[in-house]
C-alpha positions in Angstrom: -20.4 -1.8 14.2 -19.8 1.5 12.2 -16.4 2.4 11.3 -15.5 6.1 9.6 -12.5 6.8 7.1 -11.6 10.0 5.9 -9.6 9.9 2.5 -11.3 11.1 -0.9 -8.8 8.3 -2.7 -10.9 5.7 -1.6 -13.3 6.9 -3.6 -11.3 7.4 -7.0 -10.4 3.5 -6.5 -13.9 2.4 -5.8 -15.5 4.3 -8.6 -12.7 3.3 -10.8 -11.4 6.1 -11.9 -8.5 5.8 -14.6 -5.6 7.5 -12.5 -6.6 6.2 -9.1 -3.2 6.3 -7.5 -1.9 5.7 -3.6 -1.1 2.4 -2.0 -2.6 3.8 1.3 -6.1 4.4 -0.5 -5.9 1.4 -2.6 -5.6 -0.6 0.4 -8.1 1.4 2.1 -10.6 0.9 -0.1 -10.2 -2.8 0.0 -10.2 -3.0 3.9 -13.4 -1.0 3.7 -15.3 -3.2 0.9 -13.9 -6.5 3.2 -15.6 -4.9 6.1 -18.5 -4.4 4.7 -19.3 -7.4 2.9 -18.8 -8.8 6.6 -21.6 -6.9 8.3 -19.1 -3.6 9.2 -21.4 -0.1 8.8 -18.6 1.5 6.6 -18.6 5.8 6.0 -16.4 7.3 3.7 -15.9 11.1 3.8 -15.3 12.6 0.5 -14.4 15.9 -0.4 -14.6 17.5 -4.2 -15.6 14.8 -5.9 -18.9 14.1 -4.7 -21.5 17.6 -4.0 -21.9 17.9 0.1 -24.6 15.8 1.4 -24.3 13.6 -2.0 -24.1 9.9 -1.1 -23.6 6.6 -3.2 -23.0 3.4 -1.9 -20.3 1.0 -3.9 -19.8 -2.8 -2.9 -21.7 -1.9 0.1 -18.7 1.3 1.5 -21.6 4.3 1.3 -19.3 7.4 0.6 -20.6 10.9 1.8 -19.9 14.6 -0.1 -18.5 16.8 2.8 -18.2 20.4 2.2 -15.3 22.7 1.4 -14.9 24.7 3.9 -12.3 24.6 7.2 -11.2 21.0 6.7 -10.6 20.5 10.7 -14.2 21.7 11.0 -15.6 19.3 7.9 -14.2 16.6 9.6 -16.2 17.5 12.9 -19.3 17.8 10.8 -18.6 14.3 9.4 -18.1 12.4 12.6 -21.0 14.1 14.4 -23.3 13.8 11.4 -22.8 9.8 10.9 -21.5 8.8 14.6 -19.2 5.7 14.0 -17.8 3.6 16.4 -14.2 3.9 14.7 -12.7 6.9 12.7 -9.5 4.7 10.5 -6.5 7.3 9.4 -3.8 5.8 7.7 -0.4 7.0 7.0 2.1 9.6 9.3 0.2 13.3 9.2 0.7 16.3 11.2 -3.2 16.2 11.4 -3.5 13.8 13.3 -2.9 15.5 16.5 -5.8 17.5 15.9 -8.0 14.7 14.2 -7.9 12.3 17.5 -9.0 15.4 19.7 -11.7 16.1 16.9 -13.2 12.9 16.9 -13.1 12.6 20.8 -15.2 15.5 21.2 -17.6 13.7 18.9 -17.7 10.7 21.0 -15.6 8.6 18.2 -12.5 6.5 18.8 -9.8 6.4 16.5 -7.2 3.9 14.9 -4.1 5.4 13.0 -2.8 2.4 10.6 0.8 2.5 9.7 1.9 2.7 5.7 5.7 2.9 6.1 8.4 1.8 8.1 9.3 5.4 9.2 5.8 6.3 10.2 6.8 4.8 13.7 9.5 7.3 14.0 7.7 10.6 14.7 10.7 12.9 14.1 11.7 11.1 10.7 8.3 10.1 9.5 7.6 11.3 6.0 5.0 14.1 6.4 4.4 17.2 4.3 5.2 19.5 7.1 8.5 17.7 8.8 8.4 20.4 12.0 5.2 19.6 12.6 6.1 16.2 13.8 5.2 16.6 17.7 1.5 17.1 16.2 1.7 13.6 14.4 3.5 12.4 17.7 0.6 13.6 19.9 -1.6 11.9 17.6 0.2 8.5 17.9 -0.2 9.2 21.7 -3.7 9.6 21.6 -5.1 7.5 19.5 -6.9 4.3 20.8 -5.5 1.9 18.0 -2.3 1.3 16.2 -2.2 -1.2 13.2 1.1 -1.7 11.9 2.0 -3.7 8.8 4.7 -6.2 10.3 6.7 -6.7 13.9 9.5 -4.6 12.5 7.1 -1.8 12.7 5.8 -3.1 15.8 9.1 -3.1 17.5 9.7 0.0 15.9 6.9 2.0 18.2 7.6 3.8 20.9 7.6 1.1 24.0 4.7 2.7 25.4 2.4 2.6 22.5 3.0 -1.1 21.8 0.4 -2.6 24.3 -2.6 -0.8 22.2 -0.8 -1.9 18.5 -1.6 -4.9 16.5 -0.5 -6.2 12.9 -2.9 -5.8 10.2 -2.1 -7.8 7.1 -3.2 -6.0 3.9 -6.3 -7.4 2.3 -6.1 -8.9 -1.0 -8.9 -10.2 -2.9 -7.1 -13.2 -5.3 -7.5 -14.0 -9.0 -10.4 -16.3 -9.8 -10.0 -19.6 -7.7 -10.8 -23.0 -8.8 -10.0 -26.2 -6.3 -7.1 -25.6 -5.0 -5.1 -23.7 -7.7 -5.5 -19.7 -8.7 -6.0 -19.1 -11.9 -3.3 -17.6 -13.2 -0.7 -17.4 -16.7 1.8 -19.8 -16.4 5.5 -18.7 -16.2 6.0 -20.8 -19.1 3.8 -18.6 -21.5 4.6 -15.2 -19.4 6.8 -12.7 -21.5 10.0 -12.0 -20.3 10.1 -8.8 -18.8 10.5 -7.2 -15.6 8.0 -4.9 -13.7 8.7 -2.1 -11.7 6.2 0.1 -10.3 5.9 3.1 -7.8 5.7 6.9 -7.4 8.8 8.3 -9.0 10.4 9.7 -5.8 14.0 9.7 -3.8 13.3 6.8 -1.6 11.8 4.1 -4.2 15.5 4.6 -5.5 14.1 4.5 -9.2 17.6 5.5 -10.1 18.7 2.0 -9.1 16.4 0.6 -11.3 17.8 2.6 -14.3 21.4 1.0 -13.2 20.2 -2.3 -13.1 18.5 -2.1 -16.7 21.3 -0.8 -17.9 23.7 -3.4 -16.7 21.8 -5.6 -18.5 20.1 -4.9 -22.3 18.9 -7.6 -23.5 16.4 -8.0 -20.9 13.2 -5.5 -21.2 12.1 -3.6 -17.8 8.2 -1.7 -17.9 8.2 0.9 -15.6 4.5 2.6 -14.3 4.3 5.2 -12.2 3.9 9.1 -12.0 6.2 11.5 -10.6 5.7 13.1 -6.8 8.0 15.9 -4.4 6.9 13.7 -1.4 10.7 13.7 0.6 12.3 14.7 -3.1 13.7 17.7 -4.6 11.1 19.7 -7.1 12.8 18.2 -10.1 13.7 15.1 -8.8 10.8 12.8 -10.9 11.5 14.7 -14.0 15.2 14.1 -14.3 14.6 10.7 -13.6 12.0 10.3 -15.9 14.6 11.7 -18.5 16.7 9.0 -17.4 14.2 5.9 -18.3 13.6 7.9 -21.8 17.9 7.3 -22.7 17.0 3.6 -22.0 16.8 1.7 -24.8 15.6 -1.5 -22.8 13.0 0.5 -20.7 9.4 1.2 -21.5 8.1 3.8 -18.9 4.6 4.3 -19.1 3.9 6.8 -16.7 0.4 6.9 -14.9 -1.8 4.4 -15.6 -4.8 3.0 -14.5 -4.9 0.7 -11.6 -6.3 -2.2 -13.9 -3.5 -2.0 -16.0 -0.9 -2.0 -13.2 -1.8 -5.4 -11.7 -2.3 -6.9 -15.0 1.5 -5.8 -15.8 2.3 -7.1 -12.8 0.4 -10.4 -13.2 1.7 -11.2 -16.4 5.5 -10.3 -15.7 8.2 -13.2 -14.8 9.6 -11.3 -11.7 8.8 -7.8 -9.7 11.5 -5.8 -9.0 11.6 -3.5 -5.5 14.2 -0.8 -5.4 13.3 1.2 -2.3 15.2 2.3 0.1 12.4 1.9 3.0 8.3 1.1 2.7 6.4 -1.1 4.7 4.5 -4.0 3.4 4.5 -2.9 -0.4 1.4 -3.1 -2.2 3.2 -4.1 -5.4 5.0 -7.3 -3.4 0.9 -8.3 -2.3 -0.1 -7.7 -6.1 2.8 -9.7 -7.3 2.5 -13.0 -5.0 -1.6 -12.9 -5.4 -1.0 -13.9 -9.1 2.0 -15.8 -8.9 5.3 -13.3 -10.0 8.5 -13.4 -7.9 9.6 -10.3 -6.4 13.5 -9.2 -6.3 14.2 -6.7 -4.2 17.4 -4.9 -3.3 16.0 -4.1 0.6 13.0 -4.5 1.6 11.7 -8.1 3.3 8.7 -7.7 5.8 9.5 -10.1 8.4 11.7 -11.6 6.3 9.2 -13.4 4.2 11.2 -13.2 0.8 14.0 -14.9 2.2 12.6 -17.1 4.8 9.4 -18.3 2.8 11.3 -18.5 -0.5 9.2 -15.2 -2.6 12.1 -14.1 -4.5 15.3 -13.2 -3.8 16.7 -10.3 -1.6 19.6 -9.0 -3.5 20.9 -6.0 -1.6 22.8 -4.6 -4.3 22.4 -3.6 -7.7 25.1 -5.8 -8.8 23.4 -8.9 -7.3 20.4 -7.9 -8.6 21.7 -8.3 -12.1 22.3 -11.8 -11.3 19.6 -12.8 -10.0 16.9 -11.4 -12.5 18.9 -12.8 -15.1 19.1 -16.2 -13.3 15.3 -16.3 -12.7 14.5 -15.1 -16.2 16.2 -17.9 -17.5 14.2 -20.4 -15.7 10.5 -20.6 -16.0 10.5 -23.5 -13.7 12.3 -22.1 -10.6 9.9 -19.0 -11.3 6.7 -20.9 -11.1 7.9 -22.8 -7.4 8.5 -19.9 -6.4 4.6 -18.6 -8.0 3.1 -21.5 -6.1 4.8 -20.7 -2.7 3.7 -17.0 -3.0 0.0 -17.4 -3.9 -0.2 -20.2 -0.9 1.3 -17.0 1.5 -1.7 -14.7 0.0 -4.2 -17.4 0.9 -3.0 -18.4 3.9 -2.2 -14.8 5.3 -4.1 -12.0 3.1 -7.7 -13.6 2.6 -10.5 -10.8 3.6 -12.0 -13.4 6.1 -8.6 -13.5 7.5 -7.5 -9.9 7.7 -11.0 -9.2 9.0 -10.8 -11.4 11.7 -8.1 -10.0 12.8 -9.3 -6.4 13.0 -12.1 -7.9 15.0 -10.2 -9.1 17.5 -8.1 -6.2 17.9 -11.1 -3.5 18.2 -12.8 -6.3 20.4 -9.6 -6.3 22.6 -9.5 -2.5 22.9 -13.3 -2.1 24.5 
């Protein structure tokens, strides 16, 4: 089958470019290249960076220049040109409404993926253009597929778009593997430091992590990330970013490649999660795939931290405090806790798995 997505960061992660940035893209592009390298037909519109009509194919996803004109009207060009079964949009967007009735007109069904836990709430989700949110509802309404990231989300939909919704685990494509191990650095020769890593913006709650760091000193936090307005006041990533520069015990790097980030996270003794809401964080996949513990203050997709033994769940900054400082301390609860999170990864976030399950769902939709 053919499948269409329309998002020119697929391509910046694909092609590698340095400041590839977006967890929906990042984990577009990897559901793309898993299709693909199972047989899928995959398109991938892209605007700007490639000339109109340009094409190049990467780990088998072939990405197509559009031009830049009417986007609503580029999109229609797109869809009638390369007619795929499946047109994939990801993330809450007052364009959808109009996408869905775009690519029905070109004889294309469409699936709207969920990337955060508010994106099932049309009137809070977190779009560009909040009154514009009966456009994103209609969309929700009319599109043929919903994949949602865990059965919070799922429970979160509207009752009447839950029979045509499915979970759809994130893909992740593991560390070298040899037997029945991952290779990966051993907590016992990782440095101490924690990892924190996200858009600078209200809801990741990076001011918690500044609180945290500074309750305790001795311990070094790296912080990567670039600043964003997305549901935050025009000066909201800058004062913050002020805020990591008076800490003595925090390195903030800013932007950085997307290489860079996993190896940070690979090679740190523990994650740390500060948001306020998200839906199955990229950084929490990244961090179990090569074997770091993740704290977090809120956030626990079906309550896999807690219930499968990932990291801890702190709920408060105080707590929080605690519990890095007891994990720090012990390389060996660390690694039982590393050999518990890559088995999850395996077991739930293989490509053959996550494709499988795609399959099923699109299969059960015709």
């Amino acid at each position: 089958m053919k499948i269409g997505f329309i998002n020119c960061g697929i391509y910046a992660y694909a092609s590698g470019a340095p400041l590839a940035a977006g967890g929906a893209e990042r984990d577009l592009w990897l559901l793309g290249a898993a299709l693909a390298n199972f047989g899928w037909s995959v398109k991938v519109a892209v605007r700007g960076d490639l000339d109109p009509k340009a094409r190049t194919s990467i780990h088998g996803v072939e990405f197509i220049g559009i031009g830049r004109g009417q986007i609503l009207l580029e999109w229609y060009r797109f869809l009638s040109s390369e007619r795929p079964d499946w047109l994939f949009w990801r993330c809450a967007d007052p364009r959808l409404g109009a996408l869905v009735e775009i690519a029905a007109r070109a004889g294309v069904r469409t699936i709207f993926s969920v990337g955060c836990d508010l994106d099932v709430e049309p009137r809070h989700a977190p779009l560009y253009r909040p009154r514009w949110w009966p456009l994103y509802a209609w969309g929700l309404s009319r599109t043929h597929r919903i994949f949602v990231q865990h059965q919070g989300q799922l429970c979160g939909l509207r009752p009447e778009w839950q029979s045509k919704a499915s979970i759809l685990p994130k893909v992740c494509f593991l560390p070298g593997i040899v037997g029945d191990g991952i290779l990966v650095k051993p907590h016992s020769e990782r440095a101490k430091y924690v990892v924190w890593a996200g858009s600078l913006i209200k809801f990741k709650r990076p001011d918690l992590l500044i609180e945290i760091a500074r309750k305790l000193p001795a311990i070094r936090f790296v912080v990567c990330g670039g600043p964003s307005t997305l549901m935050s006041a025009p000066d909201y990533s800058g004062r913050i970013i002020d805020e990591l520069g008076k800490t003595a015990n925090i390195e903030y790097l800013g932007q950085i490649p997307p290489d860079k980030a996993q190896k940070l996270i690979a090679e740190a003794a523990l994650l740390l999660s500060t948001s306020d809401t998200e839906g199955f964080p990229n950084t929490f996949v990244q961090a179990w795939s090569s074997g770091t513990p993740v704290i977090s203050l809120k956030i626990d997709p079906d309550h896999n931290i807690q219930r499968l033994g990932l990291g801890v769940v702190s709920r408060s900054a105080e707590r929080a405090a605690a519990d890095i400082t007891a994990l720090i301390d012990s390389a060996d609860r660390r690694e039982a806790i590393a050999c518990r999170a890559r088995s999850f990864i395996l077991e739930n976030h293989s490509a053959a798995t996550v494709v499988g399950l795609f399959e099923h769902a699109i299969h059960h939709a015709l």
